[in-house]
N, C-alpha and C positions, 0 to 999 in steps of 0.2 A: 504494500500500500504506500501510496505516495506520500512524502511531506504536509503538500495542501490537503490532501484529504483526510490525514491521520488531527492536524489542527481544525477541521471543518467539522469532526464528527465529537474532537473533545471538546469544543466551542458549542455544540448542540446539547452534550450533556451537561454545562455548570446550569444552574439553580435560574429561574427565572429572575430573580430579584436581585442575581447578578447583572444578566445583559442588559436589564432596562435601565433607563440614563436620566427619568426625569427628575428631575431638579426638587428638592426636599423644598417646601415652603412651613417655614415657619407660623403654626400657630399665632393668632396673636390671644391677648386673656382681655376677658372682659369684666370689670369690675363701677363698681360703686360704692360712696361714701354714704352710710347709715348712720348720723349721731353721733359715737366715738367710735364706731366701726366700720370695718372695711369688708365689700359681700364680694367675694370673685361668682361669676356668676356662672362659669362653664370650665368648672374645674374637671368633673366627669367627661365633659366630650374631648378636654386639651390631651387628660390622660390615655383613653382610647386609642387617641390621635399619634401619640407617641411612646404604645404601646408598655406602659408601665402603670403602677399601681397608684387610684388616687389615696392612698395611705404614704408611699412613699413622695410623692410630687407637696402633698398641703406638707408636711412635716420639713422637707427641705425647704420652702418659702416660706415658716413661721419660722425656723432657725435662722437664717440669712436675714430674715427683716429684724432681726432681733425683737421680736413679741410674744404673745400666746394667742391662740387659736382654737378652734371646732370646725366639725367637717362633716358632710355626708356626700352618700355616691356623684353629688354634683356639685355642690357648696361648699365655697371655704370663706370661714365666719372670722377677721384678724383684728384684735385689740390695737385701736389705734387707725388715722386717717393716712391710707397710701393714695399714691395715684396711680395711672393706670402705669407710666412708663416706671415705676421704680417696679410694681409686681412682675412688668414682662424683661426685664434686667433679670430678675431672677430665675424667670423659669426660661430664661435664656442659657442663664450659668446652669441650669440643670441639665436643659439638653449637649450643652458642648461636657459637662463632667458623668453623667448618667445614659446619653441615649447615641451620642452622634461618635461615630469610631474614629478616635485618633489620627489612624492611618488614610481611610482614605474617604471618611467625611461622612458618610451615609449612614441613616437611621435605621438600617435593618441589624440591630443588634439584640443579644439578652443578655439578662444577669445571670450567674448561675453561683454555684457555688460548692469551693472544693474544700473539704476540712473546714476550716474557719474563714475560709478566705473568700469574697464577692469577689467575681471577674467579669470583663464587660467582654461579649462573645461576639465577635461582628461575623453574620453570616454571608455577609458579599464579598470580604477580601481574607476572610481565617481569623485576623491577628486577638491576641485578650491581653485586658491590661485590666490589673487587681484595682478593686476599688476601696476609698473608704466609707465608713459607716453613719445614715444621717439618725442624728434625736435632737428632739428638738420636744419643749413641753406645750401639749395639748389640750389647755384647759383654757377655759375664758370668764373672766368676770363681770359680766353685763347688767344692766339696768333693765328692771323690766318694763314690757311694753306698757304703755298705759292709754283707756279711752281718749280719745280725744288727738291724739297725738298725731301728727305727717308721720310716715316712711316714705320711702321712695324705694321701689321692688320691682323684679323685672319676673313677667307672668310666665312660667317654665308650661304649665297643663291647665285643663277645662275642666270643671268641677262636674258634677253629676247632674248642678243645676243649671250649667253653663254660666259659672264665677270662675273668673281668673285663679289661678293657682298656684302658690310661689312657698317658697320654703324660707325661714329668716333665723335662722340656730336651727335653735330647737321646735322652733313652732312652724307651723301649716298656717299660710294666710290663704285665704279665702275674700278676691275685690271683686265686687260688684261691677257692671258696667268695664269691664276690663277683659282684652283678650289675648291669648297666648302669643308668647312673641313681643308684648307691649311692656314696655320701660314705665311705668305709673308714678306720680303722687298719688296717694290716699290716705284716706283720716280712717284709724282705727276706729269701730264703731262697740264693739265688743269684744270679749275677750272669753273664753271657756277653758280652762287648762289650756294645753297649748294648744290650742286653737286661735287665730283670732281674727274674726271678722271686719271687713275695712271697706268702704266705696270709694271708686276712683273718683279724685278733683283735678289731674290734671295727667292728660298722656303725653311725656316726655320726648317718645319716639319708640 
């Protein structure tokens, strides 16, 4: 078998997510200032997005901002007022220390781990380079909401009654007049454990 065709048939066999070329686009994060707090509002889809755990992603940017924090599968809830470009600094320095391979740039990588040791695995060009370990503390001290009160929250789902539906910690908001996809003011109207009910006075965008 010839040269050209002994490299035509091992060029057919590397990995698909070798030969494709296009170009990694950085996430960007999207957030809002709540009162004394700071809401990332699509923390679950950034994670997805670059294939890593939002356990590990919210704990690296409550370390690095130097603050405390709470989290669920899509929210990350941060002590204290960021703006948008200092949280995307960070989850910048995460993907160049956590997701993007040293060698030769691309996001198809994993963590694995041998004895005690994290290594970042890049499955388009081979190479692993050990990592180290993030903690960071995960607790937050917050004010509770009260009647009467502005938020401003961005509508993730559709209630059952067709109310907007957003998550803010710990609680489930339910705004009236408000639909998925919408950036809102609205006035807290009630409150039921964590629940708390609120009508839109003003859509943001």
């Amino acid at each position: 078998m010839k040269y050209e065709e002994l490299l035509e048939r091992a060029y057919k066999g590397l990995p698909k997510n070798v030969k494709e070329k296009k170009r990694f686009i950085i996430p960007q994060v999207i957030s809002h200032i709540q009162g004394k707090t700071t809401v990332v509002q699509n923390l679950g889809e950034i994670s997805k997005l670059i294939n890593r755990s939002v356990d590990m992603l919210a704990k690296y940017i409550i370390k690095e901002l130097g603050t405390a924090g709470n989290y669920d599968h899509q929210h990350l809830v941060l002590k204290g007022q960021f703006r948008d470009y200092q949280i995307q600094q960070k989850f910048e320095d995460f993907l160049r220390e956590y997701v993007l391979c040293p060698e030769c740039g691309r996001p198809d990588t994993k963590i694995i781990q041998e004895k005690r040791v994290h290594i970042l695995k890049c499955e388009a060009c081979g190479s692993w380079h050990p990592l180290g370990s993030i903690k960071a503390k995960v607790s937050i001290s917050r004010e509770k909401p009260k009647i009467g009160e502005i938020i401003t929250i961005h509508i993730t789902q559709t209630g059952k009654k067709g109310d907007g539906m957003a998550r803010m910690g710990e609680y489930t908001v339910f705004v009236s007049n408000a639909r998925e996809g919408q950036t809102v003011k609205a006035r807290i109207t009630n409150i039921q454990g964590n629940t708390i009910f609120a009508e839109a006075i003003e859509i943001i965008r």
